[in-house]
C-alpha positions in Angstrom: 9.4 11.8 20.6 6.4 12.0 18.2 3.4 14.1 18.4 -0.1 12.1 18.9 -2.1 13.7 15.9 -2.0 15.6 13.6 -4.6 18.7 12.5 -5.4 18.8 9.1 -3.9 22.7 9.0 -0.6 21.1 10.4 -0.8 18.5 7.5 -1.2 21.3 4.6 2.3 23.2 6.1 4.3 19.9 5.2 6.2 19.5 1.7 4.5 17.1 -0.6 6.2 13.4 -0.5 5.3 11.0 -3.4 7.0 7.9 -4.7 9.6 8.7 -7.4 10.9 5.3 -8.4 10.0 2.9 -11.2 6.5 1.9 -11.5 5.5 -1.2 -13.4 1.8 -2.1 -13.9 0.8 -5.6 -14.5 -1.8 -6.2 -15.9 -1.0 -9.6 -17.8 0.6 -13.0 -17.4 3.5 -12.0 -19.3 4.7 -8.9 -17.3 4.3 -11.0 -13.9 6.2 -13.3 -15.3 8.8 -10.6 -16.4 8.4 -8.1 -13.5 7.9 -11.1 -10.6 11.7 -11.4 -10.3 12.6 -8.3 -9.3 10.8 -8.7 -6.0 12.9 -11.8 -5.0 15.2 -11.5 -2.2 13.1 -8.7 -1.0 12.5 -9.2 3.1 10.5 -5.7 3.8 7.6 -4.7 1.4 5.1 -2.2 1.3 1.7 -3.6 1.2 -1.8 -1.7 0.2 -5.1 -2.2 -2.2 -7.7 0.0 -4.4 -10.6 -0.2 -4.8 -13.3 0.9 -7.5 -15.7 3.5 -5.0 -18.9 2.4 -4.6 -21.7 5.1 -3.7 -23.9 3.0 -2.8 -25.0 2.4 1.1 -23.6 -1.2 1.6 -22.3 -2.3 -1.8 -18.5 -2.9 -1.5 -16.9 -3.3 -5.1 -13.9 -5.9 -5.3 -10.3 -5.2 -5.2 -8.9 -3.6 -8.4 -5.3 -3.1 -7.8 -3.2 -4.8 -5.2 0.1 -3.1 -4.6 3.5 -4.0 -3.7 6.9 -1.4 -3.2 10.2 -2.2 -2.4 12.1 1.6 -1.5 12.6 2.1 -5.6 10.0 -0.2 -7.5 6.0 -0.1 -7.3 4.3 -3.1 -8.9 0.9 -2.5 -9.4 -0.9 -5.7 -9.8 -4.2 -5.5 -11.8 -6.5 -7.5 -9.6 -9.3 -6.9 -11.8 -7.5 -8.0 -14.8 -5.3 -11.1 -13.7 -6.8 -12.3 -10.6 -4.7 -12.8 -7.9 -2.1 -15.1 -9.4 -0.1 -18.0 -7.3 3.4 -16.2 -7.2 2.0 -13.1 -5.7 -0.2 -15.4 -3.1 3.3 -16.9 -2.0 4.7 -13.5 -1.2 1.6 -12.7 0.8 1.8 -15.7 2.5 6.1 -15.6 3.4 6.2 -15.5 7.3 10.2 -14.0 6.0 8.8 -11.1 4.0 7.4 -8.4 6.1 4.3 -6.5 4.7 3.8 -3.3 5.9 0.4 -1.7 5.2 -2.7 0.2 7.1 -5.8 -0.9 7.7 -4.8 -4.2 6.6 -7.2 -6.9 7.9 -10.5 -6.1 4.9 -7.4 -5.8 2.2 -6.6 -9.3 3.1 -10.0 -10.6 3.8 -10.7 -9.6 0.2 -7.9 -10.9 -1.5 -8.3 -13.7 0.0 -11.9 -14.0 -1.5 -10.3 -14.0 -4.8 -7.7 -16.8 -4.2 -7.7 -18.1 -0.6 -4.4 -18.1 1.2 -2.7 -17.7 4.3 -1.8 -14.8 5.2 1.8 -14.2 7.1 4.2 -11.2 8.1 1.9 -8.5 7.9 2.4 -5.3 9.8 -0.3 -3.2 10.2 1.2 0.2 11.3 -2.2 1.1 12.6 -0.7 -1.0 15.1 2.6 -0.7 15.4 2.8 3.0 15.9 1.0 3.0 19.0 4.1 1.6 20.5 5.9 5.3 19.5 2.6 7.1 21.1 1.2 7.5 17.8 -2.7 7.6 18.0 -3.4 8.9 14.7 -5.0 6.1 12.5 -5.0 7.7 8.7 -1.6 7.0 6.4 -2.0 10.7 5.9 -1.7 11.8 9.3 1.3 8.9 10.1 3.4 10.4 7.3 3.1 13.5 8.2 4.3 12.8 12.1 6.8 10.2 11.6 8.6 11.5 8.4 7.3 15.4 8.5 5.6 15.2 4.9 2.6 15.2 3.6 1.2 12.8 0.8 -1.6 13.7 -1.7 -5.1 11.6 -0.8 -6.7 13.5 -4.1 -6.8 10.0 -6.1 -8.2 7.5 -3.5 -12.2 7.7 -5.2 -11.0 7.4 -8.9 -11.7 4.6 -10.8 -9.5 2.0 -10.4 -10.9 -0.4 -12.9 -10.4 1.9 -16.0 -9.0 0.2 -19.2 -5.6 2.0 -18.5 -4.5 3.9 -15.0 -3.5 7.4 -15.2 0.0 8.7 -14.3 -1.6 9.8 -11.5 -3.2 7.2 -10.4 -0.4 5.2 -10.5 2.2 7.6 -8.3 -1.0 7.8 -5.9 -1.5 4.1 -5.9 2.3 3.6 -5.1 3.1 6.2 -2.6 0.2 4.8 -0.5 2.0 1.5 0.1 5.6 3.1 -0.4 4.8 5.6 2.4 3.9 2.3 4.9 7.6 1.1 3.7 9.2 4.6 4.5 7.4 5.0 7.6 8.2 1.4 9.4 12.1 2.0 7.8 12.2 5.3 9.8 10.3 3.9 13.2 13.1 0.5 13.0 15.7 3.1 13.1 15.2 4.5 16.7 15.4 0.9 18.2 
């Protein structure tokens, strides 16, 4: 039903897929506690991190920018701004919300470095798509095979802890964790 891999050259062919819906960064206490609401009631999430690069042989930097999508809204949560505040812990720790993300288990090891919790009802579609004969392993090359697009990796080593994200940034950051959503959507379809 799906192909295994994907080449590179096979990747480039596809049409560019990107998240198009609202994005709201927060980056304070007051737009959690304005923004927080509009992920209640949510039961399926997309689930993904950032990171400032390091380029430096064994220095890993902290999380910068945890983020959360529902199918139209990206909230961008400013790790290295805010911390990792209760509310958002209790999502992330919701054995009812599913939260579907790649290469999961560091993203939550770190988080939970920052404010300890425990962590329920994560998919990692690393995982799950070997059930569909899947053996790629990138985002990249899972989008591509499941939903026949291709997303745009060109924002992955920016910096992530500038003062203010770029437009850029900020579509990259969400498709990322948008793209897991999409992806598990279109695999819990065919059951």
């Amino acid at each position: 039903m799906f192909a295994e891999n994907l080449s590179n050259e096979e990747i480039n062919d596809l049409a560019l897929y990107q998240f198009e819906g609202g994005i709201f960064v927060i980056d304070t206490f007051d737009k959690l506690d304005y923004f927080f609401s509009l992920l209640n009631g949510q039961k399926v999430l997309g689930f993904d991190t950032e990171t400032r690069p390091s380029f430096k042989k064994g220095k890993v930097n902290p999380v910068s920018l945890l983020q959360i999508t529902t199918s139209n809204e990206a909230f961008l949560f400013r790790i290295n701004k805010i911390g990792l505040p209760e509310e958002v812990k209790t999502i992330l720790a919701n054995p009812d919300i599913k939260k579907i993300g790649l290469a999961i288990k560091d993203d939550i090891k770190i988080l939970r470095e920052i404010n300890d919790f425990k962590p329920e009802g994560f998919i990692d579609l690393q995982d799950y798509v070997e059930a569909f004969g899947i053996k790629a392993k990138s985002l990249k090359k899972i989008t591509g095979i499941v939903l026949d697009k291709r997303i745009s990796k060109s924002q992955q080593v920016t910096n992530w802890e500038k003062e203010e994200l770029t437009e850029a940034q900020q579509i990259y950051a969400a498709t990322d964790a948008w793209a897991c959503l999409q992806v598990y959507r279109k695999l819990n379809k065919l059951f």
